[in-house]
C-alpha positions as CSV (number, residue, x, y, z in Angstrom):
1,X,0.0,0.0,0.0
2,X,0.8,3.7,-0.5
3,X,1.9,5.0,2.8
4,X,1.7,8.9,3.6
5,X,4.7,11.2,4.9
6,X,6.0,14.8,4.1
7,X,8.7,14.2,0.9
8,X,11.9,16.0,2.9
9,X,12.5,17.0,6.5
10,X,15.7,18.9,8.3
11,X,17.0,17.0,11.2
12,X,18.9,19.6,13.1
13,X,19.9,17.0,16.0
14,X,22.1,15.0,13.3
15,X,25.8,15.8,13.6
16,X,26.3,18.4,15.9
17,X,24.4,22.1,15.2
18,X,24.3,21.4,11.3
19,X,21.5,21.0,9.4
20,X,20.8,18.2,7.3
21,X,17.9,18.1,4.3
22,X,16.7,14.3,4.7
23,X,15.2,13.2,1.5
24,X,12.4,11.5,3.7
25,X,11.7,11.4,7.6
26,X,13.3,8.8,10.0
27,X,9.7,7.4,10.4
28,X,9.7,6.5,6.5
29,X,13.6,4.7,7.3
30,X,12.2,2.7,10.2
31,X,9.4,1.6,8.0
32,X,11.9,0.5,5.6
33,X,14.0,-1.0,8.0
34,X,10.8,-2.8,9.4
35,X,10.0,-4.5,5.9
36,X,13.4,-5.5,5.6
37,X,14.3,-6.9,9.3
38,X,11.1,-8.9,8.5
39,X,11.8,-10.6,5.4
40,X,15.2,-11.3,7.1
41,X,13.8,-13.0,10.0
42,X,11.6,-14.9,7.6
43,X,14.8,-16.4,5.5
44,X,16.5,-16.7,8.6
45,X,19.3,-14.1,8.2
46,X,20.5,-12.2,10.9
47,X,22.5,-9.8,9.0
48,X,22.8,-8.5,6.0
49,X,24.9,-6.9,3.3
50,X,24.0,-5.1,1.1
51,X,26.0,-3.9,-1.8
52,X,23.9,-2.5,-4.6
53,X,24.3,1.2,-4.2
54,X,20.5,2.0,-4.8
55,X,19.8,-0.3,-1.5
56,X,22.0,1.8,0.2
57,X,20.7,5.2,-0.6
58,X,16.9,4.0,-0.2
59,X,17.8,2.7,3.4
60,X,19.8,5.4,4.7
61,X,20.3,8.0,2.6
62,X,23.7,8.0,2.0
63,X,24.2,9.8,-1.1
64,X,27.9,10.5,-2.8
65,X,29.7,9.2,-5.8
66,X,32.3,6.9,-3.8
67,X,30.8,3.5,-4.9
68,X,34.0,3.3,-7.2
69,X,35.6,2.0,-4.2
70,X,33.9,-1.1,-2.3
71,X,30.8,0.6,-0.2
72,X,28.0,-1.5,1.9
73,X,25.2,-0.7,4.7
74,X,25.1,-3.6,7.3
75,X,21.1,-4.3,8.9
76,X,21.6,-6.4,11.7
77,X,18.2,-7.9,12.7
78,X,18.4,-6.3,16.2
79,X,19.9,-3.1,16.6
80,X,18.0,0.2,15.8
81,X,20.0,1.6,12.8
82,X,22.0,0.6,10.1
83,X,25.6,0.6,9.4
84,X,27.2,2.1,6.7
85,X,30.9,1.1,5.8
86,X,33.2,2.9,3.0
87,X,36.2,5.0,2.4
88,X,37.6,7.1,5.3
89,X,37.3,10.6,3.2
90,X,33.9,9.5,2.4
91,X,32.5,8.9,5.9
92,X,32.3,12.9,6.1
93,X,30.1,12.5,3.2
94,X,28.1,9.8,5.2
95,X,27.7,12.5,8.0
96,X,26.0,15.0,5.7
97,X,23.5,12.7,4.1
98,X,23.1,9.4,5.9
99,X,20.3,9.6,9.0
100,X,21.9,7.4,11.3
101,X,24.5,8.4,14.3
102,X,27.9,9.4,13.7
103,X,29.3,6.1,14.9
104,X,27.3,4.2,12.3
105,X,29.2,5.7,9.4
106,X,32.6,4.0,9.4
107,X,35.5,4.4,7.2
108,X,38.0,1.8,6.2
109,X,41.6,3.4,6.1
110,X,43.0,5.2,3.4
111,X,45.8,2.7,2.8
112,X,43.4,-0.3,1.5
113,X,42.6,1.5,-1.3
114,X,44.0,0.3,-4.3
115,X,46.7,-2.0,-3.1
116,X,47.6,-5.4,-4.1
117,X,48.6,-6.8,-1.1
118,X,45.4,-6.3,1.1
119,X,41.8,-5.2,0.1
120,X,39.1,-3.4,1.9
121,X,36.7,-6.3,2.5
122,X,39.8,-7.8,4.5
123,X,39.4,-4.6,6.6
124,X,35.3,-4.8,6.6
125,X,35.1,-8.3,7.6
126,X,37.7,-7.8,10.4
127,X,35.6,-5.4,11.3
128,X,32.0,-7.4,11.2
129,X,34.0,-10.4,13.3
130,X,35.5,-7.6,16.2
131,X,31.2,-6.5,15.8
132,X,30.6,-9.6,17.5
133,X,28.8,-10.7,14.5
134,X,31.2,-12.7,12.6
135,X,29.8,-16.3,13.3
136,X,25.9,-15.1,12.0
137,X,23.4,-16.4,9.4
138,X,24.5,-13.6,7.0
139,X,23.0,-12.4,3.9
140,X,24.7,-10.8,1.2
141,X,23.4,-9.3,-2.4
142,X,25.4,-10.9,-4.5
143,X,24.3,-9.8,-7.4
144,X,25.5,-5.7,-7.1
145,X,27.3,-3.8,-10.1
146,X,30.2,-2.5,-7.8
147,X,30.8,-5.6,-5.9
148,X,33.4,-7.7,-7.5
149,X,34.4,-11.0,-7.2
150,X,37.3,-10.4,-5.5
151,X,35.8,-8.6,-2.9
152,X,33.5,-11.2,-2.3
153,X,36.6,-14.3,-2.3
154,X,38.0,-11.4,0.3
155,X,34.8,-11.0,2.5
156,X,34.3,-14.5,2.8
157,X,38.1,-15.3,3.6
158,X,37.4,-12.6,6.4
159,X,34.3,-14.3,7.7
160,X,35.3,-18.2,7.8
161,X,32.4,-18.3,10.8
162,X,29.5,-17.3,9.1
163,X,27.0,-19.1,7.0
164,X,26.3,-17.1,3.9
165,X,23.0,-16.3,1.9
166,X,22.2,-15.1,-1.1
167,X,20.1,-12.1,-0.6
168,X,19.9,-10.5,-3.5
169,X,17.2,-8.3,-4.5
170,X,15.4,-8.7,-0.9
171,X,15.8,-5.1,-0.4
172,X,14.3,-4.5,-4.3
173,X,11.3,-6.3,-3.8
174,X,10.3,-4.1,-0.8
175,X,11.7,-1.0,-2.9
176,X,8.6,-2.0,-5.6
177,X,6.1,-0.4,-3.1
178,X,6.7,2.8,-3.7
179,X,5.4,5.3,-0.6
180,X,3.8,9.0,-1.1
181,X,6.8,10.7,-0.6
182,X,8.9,8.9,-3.2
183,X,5.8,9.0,-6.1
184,X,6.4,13.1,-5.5
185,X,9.8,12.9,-6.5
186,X,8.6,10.5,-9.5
187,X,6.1,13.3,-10.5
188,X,9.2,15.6,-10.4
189,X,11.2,13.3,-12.1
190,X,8.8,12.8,-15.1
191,X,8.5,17.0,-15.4
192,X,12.5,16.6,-16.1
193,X,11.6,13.8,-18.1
194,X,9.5,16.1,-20.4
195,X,11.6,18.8,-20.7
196,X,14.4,17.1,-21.7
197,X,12.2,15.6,-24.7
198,X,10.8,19.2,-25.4
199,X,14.4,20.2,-26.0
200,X,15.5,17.1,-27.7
201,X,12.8,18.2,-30.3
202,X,13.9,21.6,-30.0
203,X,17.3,21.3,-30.7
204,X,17.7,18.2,-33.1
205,X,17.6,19.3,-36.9
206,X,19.8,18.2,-40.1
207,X,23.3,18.8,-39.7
208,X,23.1,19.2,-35.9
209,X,25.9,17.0,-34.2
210,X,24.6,14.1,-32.1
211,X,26.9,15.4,-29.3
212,X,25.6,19.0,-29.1
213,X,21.9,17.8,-28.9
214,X,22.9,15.7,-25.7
215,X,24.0,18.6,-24.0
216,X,21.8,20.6,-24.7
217,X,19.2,17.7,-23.1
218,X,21.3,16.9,-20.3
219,X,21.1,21.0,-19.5
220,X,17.4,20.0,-19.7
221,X,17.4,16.8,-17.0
222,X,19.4,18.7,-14.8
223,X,18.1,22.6,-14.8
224,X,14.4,21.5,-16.1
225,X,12.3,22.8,-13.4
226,X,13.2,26.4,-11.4
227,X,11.6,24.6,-8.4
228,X,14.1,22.0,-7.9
229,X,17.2,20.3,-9.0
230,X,17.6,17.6,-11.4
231,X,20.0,14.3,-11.0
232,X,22.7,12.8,-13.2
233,X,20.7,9.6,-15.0
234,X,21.5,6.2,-14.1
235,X,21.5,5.6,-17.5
236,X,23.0,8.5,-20.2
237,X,20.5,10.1,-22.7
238,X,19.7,8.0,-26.1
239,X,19.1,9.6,-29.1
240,X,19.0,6.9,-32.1
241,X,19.1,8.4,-35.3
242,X,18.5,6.6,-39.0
243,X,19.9,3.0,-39.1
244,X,21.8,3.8,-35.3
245,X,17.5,3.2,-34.0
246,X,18.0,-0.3,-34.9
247,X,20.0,-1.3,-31.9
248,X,19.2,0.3,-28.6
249,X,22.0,1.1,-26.7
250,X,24.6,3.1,-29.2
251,X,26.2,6.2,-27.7
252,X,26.3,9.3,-29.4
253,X,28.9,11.1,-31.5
254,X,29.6,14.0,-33.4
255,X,27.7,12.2,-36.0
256,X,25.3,14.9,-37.8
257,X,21.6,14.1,-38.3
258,X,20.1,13.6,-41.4
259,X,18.0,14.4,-43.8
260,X,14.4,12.5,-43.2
261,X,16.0,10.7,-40.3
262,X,13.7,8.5,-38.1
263,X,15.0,9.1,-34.4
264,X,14.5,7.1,-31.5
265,X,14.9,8.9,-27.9
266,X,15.0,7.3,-24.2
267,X,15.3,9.7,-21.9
268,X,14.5,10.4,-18.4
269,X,14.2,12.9,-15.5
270,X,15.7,12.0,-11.8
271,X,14.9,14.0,-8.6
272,X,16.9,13.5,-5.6
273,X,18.0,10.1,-7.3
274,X,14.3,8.9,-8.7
275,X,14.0,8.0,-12.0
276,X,11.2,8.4,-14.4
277,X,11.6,7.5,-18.3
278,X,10.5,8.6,-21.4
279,X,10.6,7.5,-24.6
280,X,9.6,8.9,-27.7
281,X,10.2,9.1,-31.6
282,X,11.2,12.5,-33.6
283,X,10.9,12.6,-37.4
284,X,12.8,15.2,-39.5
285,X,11.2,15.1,-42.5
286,X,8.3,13.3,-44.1
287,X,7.5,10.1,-42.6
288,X,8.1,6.7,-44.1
289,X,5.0,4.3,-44.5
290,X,6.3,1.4,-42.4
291,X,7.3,4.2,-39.8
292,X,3.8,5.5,-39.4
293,X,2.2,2.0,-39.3
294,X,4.4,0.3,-37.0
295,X,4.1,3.8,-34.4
296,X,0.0,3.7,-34.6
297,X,0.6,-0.2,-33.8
298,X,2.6,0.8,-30.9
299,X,0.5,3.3,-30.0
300,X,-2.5,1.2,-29.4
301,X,-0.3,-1.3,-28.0
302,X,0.5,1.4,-25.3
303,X,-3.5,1.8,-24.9
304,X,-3.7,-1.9,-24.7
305,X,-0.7,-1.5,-21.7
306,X,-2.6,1.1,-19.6
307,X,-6.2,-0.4,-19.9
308,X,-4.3,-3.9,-18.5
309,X,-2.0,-2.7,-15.5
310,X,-4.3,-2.5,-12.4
311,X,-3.6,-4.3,-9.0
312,X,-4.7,-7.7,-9.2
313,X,-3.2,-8.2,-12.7
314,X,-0.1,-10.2,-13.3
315,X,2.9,-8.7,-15.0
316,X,2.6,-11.3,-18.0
317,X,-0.6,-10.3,-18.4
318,X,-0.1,-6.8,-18.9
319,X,2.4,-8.0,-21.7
320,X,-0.2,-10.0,-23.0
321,X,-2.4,-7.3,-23.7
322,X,0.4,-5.8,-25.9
323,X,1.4,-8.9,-27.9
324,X,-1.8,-9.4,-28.4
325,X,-2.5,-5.8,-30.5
326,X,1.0,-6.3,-32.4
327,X,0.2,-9.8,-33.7
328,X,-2.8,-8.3,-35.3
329,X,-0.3,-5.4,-37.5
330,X,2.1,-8.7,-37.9
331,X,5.0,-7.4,-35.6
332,X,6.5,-9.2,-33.1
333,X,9.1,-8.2,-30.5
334,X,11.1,-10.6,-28.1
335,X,12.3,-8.3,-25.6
336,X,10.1,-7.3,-22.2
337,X,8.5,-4.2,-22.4
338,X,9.1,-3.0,-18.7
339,X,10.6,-3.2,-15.8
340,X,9.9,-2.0,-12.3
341,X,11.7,1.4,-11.9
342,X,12.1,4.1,-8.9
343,X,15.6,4.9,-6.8
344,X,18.6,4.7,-9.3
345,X,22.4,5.0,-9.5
346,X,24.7,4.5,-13.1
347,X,24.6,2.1,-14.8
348,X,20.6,1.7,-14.4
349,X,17.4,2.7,-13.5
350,X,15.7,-0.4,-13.4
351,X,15.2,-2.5,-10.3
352,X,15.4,-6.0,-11.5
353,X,12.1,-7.3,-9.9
354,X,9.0,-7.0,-11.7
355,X,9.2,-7.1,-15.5
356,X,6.5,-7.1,-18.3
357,X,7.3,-10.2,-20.3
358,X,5.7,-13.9,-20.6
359,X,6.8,-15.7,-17.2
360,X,6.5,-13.2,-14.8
361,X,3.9,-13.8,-12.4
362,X,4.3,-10.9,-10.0
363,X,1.0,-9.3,-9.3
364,X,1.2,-5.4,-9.6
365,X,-0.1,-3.7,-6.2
366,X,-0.8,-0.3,-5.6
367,X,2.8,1.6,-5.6
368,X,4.4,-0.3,-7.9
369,X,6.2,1.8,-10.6
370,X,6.6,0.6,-14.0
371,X,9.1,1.9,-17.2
372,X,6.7,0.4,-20.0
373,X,9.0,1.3,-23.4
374,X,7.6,-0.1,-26.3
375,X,10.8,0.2,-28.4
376,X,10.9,-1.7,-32.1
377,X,14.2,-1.9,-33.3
378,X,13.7,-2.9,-36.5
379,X,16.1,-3.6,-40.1
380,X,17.7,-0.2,-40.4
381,X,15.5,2.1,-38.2
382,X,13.4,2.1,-35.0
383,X,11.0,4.0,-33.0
384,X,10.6,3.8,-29.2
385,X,7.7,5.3,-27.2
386,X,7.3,4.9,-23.1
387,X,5.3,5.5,-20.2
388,X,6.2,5.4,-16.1
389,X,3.1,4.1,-14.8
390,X,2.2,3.8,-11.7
391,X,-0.2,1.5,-10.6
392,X,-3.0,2.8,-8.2
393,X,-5.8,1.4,-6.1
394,X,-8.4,1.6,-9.1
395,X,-6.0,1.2,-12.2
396,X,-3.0,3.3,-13.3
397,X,-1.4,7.1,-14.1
398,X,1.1,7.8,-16.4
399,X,3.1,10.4,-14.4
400,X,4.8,11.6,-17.8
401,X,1.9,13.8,-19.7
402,X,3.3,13.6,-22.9
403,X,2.1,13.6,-27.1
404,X,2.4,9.9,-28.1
405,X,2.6,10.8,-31.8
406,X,5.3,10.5,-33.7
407,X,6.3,14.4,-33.3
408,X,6.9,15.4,-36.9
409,X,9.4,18.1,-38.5
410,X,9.7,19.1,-41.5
């Protein structure tokens, strides 16, 4: 369910007389922590690691771009707040985000970083063990962009007591449910989204580079609202132009756009590290037949998308509804067509739980946030249009209020 909650407090207790901006109150934390402590005790794991940097932020709001070097929060099942362990210059950072007490941000030394003959996790686990909770049931997300396998050979080396869990993504699945406070920074999120299409078909003409129309959009995702700042992307801007549309995830160049260029764009908007997406197609020129059918296919496919996602309804079935409208124009397209989105830091937005495709059986609630892009990368060109949807007690909203049309110009 939707819980309630102002979106940011100032906690003037934390850290001596400074004041901090919270992205959320400590009330919404101990919720969080609550979830979490309870799916632990229900797998049996008394503490747990957790190394995707997203997990971190979301439970205690550690934000800084230190992940580089290795970076976790402990949860022990027992103790009132959480732990977060990462570079010594970094705890300061800890100090002026994080919620927690001064002596739960904790800095490994400045000589394990980078050296071949010892490792940080050899520090960490030394540190877990002198904790008193080196011979747990511990749980560890294994499955974490910035968590390497030789931090993990070194962790487990440290910890020759413990038995180990996989617990990845037990943190993701309660990050699905998203709470009042973090749909407003989605709603944010998706005006930064708009914008940054608005000046993506602003800006992109023949003979305009591909690089200058990125910057010009990124200007747009991070300055897009007077009212509040935007975030870097977990993911950089795509624009996809003429045969580039046909595979998804090309980076841009000084490559100049074309006359009568088909272009595909994914882009998004991020507010205090929430991500909403949006995807849509830009024409220069007259538009090609099989370009205008295979868009209105999609864009009743789209239709086909909203009408389905509603609590009670099964992921696959919302991607049944769209297969089912595309078989009709005689497309097909093998990849999922969304993914559960929210808190995000590079190199994605999505939150590896619920995805539209055939198989998955998770049954949307109210709170659950959706990325639905209905991208067809076809021989030569492609078009992508998207929604973030979320799903409400009744039905759905788009929180992006965008055209769906192919936006034409001539």
């Amino acid at each position: 369910m939707v819980s309630g909650g102002s979106p940011a407090t100032v906690d003037p207790a934390r850290h001596g007389d400074k004041m901090i901006e919270l992205p959320f109150t400590r009330d919404e934390y101990q919720q969080r922590l609550r979830k979490i402590r309870a799916e632990m005790a229900r797998r049996g794991i008394e503490l747990l690691i957790v190394n995707d940097v997203a997990n971190q932020h979301y439970i205690t709001g550690y934000d800084g771009w230190s992940f580089y070097t290795p970076q976790m929060v402990l949860v022990p099942i027992e103790e009132a707040e959480p732990v977060w362990i990462g570079r010594a210059m970094d705890a300061a950072g800890g100090l002026l985000t994080a919620w927690m007490k001064p002596e739960n941000v904790v800095g490994f030394p400045e000589d394990y970083v980078q050296r071949g003959d010892r490792h940080p996790m050899d520090w960490i686990a030394a540190w877990i063990v002198a904790k008193g909770w080196g011979n747990r049931h511990i749980g560890i997300e294994l499955e974490a962009y910035y968590f390497s396998p030789k931090g993990h050979a070194r962790l487990v080396a440290g910890l020759p007591n413990a038995r180990l869990h996989d617990a990845d993504l037990l943190v993701n699945w309660i990050r699905a449910v998203k709470s009042a406070p973090e749909i407003d920074y989605l709603r944010k999120a998706s005006t930064l989204a708009e914008a940054a299409v608005a000046r993506a078909f602003e800006i992109i003409a023949p003979g305009v580079r591909e690089c200058d129309a990125i910057a010009s959009i990124q200007a747009a995702q991070i300055a897009g609202s007077p009212d509040f700042a935007g975030d870097i992307t977990a993911l950089p801007p795509t624009i996809l132009g003429g045969e580039n549309a046909s595979a998804p995830h090309i980076m841009w160049s000084d490559r100049r756009f074309g006359e009568n260029e088909t272009i595909a764009l994914e882009l998004a908007g991020v507010c205090r590290r929430y991500a909403a997406g949006l995807a849509r197609t830009l024409q220069l020129g007259k538009t090609p037949t099989n370009v205008s059918d295979t868009a209105r296919a999609v864009i009743e496919g789209m239709d086909a998308v909203l009408e389905a996602a509603r609590p009670g309804t099964t992921a696959e079935a919302v991607e049944a509804a769209w297969r089912k409208v595309i078989q009709r124009y005689g497309l097909k397209k093998e990849s999922r067509i969304g993914y559960s989105i929210g808190v995000a830091y590079p190199p994605d937005w999505g939150e590896h739980t619920i995805s539209l495709r055939p198989g998955d059986k998770t049954v949307l609630a109210p709170g659950n946030v959706v990325h639905s892009i209905l991208g067809m990368w076809m021989d030569g060109w492609g078009i992508e249009i998207s929604e973030t949807i979320l799903v409400t007690e009744t039905g759905n909203e788009t929180l992006t209020r965008f055209p769906r049309d192919i936006h034409v110009k001539s």
